[in-house]
Structures are given as C-alpha cells and as structure tokens.
N, C-alpha and C positions, 0 to 999 in steps of 0.2 A: 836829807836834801839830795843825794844823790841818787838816791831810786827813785824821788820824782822826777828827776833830769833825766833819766831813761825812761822812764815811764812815758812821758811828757814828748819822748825823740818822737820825728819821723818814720815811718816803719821804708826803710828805703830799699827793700827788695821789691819784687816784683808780684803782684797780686796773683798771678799764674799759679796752676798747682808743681810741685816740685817736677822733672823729668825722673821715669824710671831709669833705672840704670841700664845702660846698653847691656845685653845679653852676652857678648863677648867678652866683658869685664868680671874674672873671677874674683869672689871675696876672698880677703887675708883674713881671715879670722880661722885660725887653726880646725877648730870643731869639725868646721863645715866643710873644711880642707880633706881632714878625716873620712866624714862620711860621703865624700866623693871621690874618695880613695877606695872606700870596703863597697862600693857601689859598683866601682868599677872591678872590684877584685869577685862579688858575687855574678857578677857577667862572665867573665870567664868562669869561677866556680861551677855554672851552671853550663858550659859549654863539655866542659870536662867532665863532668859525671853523663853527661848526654853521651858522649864518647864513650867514656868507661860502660855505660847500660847498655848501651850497643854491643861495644863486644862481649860482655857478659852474655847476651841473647845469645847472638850469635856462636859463641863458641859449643862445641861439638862433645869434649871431653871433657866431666865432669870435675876433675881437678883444677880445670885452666877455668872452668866456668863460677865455681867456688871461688877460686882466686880474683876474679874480675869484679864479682859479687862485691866482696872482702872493702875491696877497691872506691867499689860506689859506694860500698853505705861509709865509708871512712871521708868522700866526698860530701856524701849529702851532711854527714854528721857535721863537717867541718864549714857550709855553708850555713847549716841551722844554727851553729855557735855564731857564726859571723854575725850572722841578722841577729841573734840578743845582743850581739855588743853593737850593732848600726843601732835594734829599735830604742837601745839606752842612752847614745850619743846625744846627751841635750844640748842644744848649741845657745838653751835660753839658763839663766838663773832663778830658782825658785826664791823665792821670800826669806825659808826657813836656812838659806845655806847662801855665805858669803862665795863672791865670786873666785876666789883661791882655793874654796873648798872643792869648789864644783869641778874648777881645773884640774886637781890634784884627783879627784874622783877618778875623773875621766881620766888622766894618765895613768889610773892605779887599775882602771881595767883594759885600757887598750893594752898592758902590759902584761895584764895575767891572758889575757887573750892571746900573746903572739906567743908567752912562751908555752902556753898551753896547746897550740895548733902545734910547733915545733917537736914539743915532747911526745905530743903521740904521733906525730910524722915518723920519727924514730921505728914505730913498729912499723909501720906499711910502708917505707922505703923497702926491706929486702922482698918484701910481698911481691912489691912492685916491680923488681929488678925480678924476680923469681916468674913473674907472669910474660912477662915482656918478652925474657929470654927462653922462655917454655912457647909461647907464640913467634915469636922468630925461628924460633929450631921447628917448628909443625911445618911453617909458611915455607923456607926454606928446604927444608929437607921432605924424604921421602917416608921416613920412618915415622911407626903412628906414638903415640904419646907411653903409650904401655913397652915399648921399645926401648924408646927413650928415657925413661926413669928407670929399665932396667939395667943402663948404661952406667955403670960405676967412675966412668971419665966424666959422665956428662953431669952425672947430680955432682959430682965436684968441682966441675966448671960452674954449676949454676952457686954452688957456692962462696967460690970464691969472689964471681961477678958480685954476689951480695954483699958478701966485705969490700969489697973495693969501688961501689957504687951506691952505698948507701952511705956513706958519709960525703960524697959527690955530692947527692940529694938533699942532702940538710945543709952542704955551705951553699948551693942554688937556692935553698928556699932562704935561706937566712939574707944570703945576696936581693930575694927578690922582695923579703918583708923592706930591708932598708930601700930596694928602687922605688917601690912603691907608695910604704908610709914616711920612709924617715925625714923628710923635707918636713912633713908635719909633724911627726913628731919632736924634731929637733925646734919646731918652733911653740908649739905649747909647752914644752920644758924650757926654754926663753922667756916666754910668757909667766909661766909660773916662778922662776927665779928671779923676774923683774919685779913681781909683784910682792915676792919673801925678802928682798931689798930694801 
C-alpha cells in the first residue's frame, strides 16, 4: 500500500533538467581529490625534467653532463610511475569488486607508489647535491672541472654536502608528498574505516 501511495504522489520538483554543478565547486570524494593532486604533481614533474634536460644539454663537461642525464631519466622515470598510478586511479566501482575493495585497492597503491618514489629518491638525492654543487663551484669559480675534482678539500666538501643534504631532501620530499596528498589521503583512509565499521 505504501509504494502505491508513492507511486501514485505528485512528482513536485521541477520538470527542468538538473543545473551542472558550478565549475568552482571541488568534489569531496577522495579518488578524484587524488588524481587532482598527481595532476598537479605531473605539471610540475614535467616542469622539472624540462629544467633538468636543459642543463644536461647545456653542460660542457662530461661528468656534470652524465650527472644531469642521471637526474632526468630519474625524472621522467618517476613521472611515468606517476601516470600508471593516475591512469589506474578508478574513481568508478566495477561490478566484480565491492566498493571497500576498490578503496582499499586504491590505498594499497597510492602507498606502494609514494614509498616507492621515496625509496629511490634516496639514490639521486646525493647525485643531486653532487651535480648542484659541481655547477655552482663551475658557475662561481674560475677553475675548470678537471681542477676541481683534482682538489682533495673539494671532493670532500662535495661529500659531506651529500651527507648532510640528502636527508634534507627526503624529509622535503616526505614534507611535500604529505602538503600535497595527505588531505586525501587521510580521507580515503576515513572513508575506508567508516566503511570496515
């Protein structure tokens, strides 16, 4: 009796098709939070290796040039990782997989993903401190590169910059995975715990 009494109601909205949603209004729904996050993180990605290619052209001596090389393909590698976990980011639910599943999916790769970008950050921080400060001392100084690495103060200065600026480097990137993602992450792990509840 009561689904004909709904059935039977008035339709008292408005026969009009629904309005799109204003363009200014971001969805909550974590997913899509995500791949507007690694969207924005592949823009700069690609900003940075354009820079890194650059001075790799540019540079003159074949050690700084290797080094810058090093640099970009650890770039581009780390953009191509990105885009497999953006082009797998499904923000819809297939058939064969409960909507918890698919959360849990997706949180089990955005996680192998950031410690996997971290882990091998690890090797191209000192690269990176070692290129840097190898281009600084060229730019600066007057001495040519074959001078400079015959300097026993100097390859130990560039050494120790490496210890003491490559773990610099991994608590800024760790700093920057959480400015970045963590808002969404911390809410699809909400989502997922509300829904293991």
């Amino acid at each position: 009796m009561e689904l004909q009494r709904i059935w039977n109601a008035p339709d008292t909205q408005d026969e009009r098709p629904l309005q799109p949603i204003v363009s200014g209004q971001r969805s909550r729904h974590p997913l899509i939070r995500l791949q507007r996050a690694l969207r924005i993180n592949m823009a700069y990605g690609t900003v940075i290796t354009a820079v890194m290619g650059y001075l790799a052209l540019r540079a003159q001596d074949v050690p700084l040039m290797v080094l810058f090389w090093m640099i970009t393909a650890f770039c581009v590698w780390s953009m191509i990782d990105t885009w497999r976990l953006l082009r797998g980011l499904d923000t819809t639910v297939r058939a064969e997989r409960s909507t918890l599943d698919e959360l849990r999916r997706q949180r089990d790769a955005f996680d192998r993903w950031m410690r996997v970008q971290q882990r091998v950050g690890w090797f191209f921080y000192p690269i990176s401190v070692v290129a840097g400060g190898l281009l600084g001392a060229l730019a600066g100084g007057e001495k040519s590169l074959n001078e400079l690495l015959g300097e026993a103060e100097f390859l130990l200065l560039l050494g120790i910059l490496a210890l003491l600026f490559s773990p610099l480097c991994a608590w800024l990137a760790r700093w920057m995975f959480r400015e970045a993602f963590g808002r969404q992450v911390d809410e699809l792990r909400v989502s997922i715990h509300e829904m293991e509840a």
